[in-house]
N, C-alpha and C positions, 0 to 999 in steps of 0.2 A: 135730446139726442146728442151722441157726445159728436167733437167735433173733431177731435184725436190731438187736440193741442195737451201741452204738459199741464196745464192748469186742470186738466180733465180729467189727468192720473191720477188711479190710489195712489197714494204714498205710505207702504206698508211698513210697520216699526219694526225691527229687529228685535228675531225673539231672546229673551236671557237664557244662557244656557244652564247644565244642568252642573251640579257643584262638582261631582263624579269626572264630569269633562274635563272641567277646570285642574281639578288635580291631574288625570291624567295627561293633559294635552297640552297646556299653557305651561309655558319657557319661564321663568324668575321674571320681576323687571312687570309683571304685566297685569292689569287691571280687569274685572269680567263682572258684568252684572247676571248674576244667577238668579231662578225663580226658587227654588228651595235652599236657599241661606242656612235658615234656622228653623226650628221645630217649636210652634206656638204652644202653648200649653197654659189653657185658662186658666188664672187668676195665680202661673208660676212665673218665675223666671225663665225667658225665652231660651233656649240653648242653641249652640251650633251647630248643625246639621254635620252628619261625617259618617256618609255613605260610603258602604262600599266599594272597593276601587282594585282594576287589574292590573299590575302591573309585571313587569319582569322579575324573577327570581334566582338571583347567581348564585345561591347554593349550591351545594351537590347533590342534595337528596330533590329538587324540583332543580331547577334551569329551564327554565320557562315561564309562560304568563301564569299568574298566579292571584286568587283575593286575595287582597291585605285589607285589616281592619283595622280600625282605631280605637289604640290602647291607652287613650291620653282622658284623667279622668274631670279635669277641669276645662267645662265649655258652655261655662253660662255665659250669656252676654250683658253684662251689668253697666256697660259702659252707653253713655245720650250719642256718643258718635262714633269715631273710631274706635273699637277694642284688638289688641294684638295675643294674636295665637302662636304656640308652639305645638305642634301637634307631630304624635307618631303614629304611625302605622305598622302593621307586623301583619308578616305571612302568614295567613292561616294554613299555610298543608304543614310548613317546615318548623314554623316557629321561631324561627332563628334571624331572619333579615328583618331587619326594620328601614323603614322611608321615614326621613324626619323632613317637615313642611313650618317655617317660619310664614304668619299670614299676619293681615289688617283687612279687618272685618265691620262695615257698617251697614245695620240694617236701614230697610227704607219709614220702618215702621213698627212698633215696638209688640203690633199686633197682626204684622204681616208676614210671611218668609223669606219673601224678597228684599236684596239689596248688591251692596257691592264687594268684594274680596278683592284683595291685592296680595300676590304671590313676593316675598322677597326673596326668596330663594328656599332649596331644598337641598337636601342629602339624602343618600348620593346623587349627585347634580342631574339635572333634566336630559332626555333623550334616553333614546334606545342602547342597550349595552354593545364595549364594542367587542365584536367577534376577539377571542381566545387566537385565533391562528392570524388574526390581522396583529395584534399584537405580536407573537414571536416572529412575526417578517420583519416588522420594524426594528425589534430587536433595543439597542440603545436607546433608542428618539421617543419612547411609548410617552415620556413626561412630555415630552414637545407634544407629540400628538393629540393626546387627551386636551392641553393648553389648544389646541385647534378647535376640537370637538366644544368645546366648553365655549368659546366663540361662537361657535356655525350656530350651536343650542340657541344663542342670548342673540341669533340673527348679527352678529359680527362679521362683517364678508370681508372686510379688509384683512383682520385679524388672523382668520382661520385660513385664509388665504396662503397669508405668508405663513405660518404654522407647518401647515400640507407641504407646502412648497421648498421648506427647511428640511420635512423628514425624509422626502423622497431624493431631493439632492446628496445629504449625507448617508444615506442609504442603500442610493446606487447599485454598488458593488454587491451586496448584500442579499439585494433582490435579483440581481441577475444570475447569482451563482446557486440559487434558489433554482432558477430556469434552466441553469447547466443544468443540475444534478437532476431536473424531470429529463431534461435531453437525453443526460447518457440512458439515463434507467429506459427510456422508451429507444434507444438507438436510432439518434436523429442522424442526419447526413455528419460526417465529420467535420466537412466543409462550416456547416452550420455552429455547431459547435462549435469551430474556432472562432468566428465572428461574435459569438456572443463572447470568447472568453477574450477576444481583443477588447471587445465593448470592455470590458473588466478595467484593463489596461488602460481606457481611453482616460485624459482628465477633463474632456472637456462636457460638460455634461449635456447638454443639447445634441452635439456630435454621437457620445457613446450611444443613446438610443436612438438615433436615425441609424446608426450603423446595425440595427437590427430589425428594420425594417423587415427582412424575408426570414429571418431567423428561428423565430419564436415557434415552439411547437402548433402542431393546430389545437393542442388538447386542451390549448392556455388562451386558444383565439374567444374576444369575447365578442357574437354573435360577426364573427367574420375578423373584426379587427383584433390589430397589437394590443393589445395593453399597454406597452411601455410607448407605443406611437399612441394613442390616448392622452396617456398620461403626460407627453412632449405636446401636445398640440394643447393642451390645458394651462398648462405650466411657461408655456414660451410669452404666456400675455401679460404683456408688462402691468402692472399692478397700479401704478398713478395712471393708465390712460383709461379702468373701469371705472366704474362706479361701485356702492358697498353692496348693490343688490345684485351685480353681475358679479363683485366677487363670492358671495354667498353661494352664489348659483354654482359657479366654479369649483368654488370650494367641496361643495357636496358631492358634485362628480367625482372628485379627485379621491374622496372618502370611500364612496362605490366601487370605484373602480379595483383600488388597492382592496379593497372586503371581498369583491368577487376574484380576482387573480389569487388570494390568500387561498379561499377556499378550493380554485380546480390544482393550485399546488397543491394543496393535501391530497387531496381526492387521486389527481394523478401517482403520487407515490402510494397512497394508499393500493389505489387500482394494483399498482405494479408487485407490489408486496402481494396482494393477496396472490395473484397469476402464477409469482416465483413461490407459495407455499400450496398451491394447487398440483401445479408441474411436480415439485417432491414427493408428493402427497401419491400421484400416480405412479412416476418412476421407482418408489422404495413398492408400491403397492404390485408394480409390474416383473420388478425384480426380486419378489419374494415368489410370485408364482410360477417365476421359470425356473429359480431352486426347488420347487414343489411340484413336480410337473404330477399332472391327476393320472391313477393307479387305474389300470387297466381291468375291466370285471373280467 
């Protein structure tokens, strides 16, 4: 009968994941023991497994998740310990984007499919792609930025930290007049408007976004809050008094946050655009039928 002491636990192994995983989901830098490594094949040369895998596809013709296969025709594993991979991958819809993956490969067994991989990096670099319209906010700083993203990826909190923290400071003015130009189009109070466009003016940067505090449209509020009061309350924390996993943590807010204010700017001017080609759309439609007035039977 157990007695519920620790000695009385299973102590359950951690399962090896799947090699599909590993490509898509493990950062450069990182070690995984997988259960389908390699593909046995009595009395051949064992080869490398290189399943299928989704990944994102920044083409034109797909922009989106997409299989990619691999088109790499040398993957025997001839080596007693570690063997080193260069392997590509290509879209199957587009055919046109290829994933290239630098690996080191050792099986556990020369008649088993399990063992270890080590990721040394890839191209284009790990993580998610970054939004189209988060880039043209940032405008200049995209090299700094990506140099963030490229940290956050590789688990760098320090790094990406101050990265973030470079592009929104130099960017400021930038992003703010992003937020006029949804203000006027939506006809926010003038009052408001002017505050944001002192924030413009302001150089002190912690100041110019408190100074908009009440300012910011609600169409830009993200689930009640600022943005730019987000992004000040993120940003104010001095960086020697975290740690790299609190700046990590920080860091990827700061990423979010800037990815979703990108997109309700769009969306807002878009909105507004469509409204002013609606409104035409009726007034020429309305002023065509009053020069037409309908003929009397």
């Amino acid at each position: 009968m157990s007695t519920g002491s620790d000695a009385d636990e299973v102590q359950v192994e951690p399962q090896d994941s799947l090699l599909s995983e590993f490509f898509e989901d493990s950062p450069p830098n990182q070690v995984a023991r997988v259960s389908d490594l390699a593909v046995i094949q009595p009395s051949y040369t064992p080869i490398l497994n290189t399943p299928e895998i989704q990944l994102h596809c920044a083409s034109e013709v797909c922009d989106g998740i997409r299989f990619f296969r691999c088109v790499s025709t040398d993957k025997r594993y001839t080596a007693a310990h570690y063997k080193f991979f260069f392997l590509t991958y290509q879209c199957s819809n587009c055919r046109q984007t290829e994933k290239h993956y630098s690996l080191a490969v050792k099986m556990d067994h020369i008649e088993q499919p399990t063992g270890e991989i080590y990721k040394f990096g890839e191209s284009p670099p790990f993580g998610p792609p970054t939004p189209s319209r988060l880039i043209k906010l940032i405008g200049p700083d995209r090299d700094i930025f990506l140099k963030g993203r490229r940290c956050e990826n590789q688990g760098l909190g320090i790094g990406a930290f101050v990265y973030y923290r470079r592009v929104v400071e130099n960017q400021k003015n930038r992003i703010l007049k992003e937020i006029i130009k949804v203000s006027e189009k939506i006809s926010l109070p003038l009052d408001k408007i002017q505050i944001l466009r002192d924030a413009v003016q302001e150089t002190q940067f912690s100041r110019a976004l408190d100074m908009t505090r009440n300012a910011v449209p609600e169409s830009l509020l993200i689930n009640g809050h600022s943005p730019l009061l987000l992004l000040h309350s993120a940003l104010s924390e001095g960086v020697h008094a975290l740690s790299d996993e609190d700046c990590l943590e920080l860091a990827s807010s700061i990423r979010v946050v800037l990815g979703e204010l990108s997109e309700r700017l769009a969306q807002a001017l878009k909105d507004e655009a469509e409204l002013s080609r609606a409104l035409t759309t009726l007034m020429h439609h309305k002023k065509a039928n009053s020069s037409n007035p309908p003929k009397s039977s």
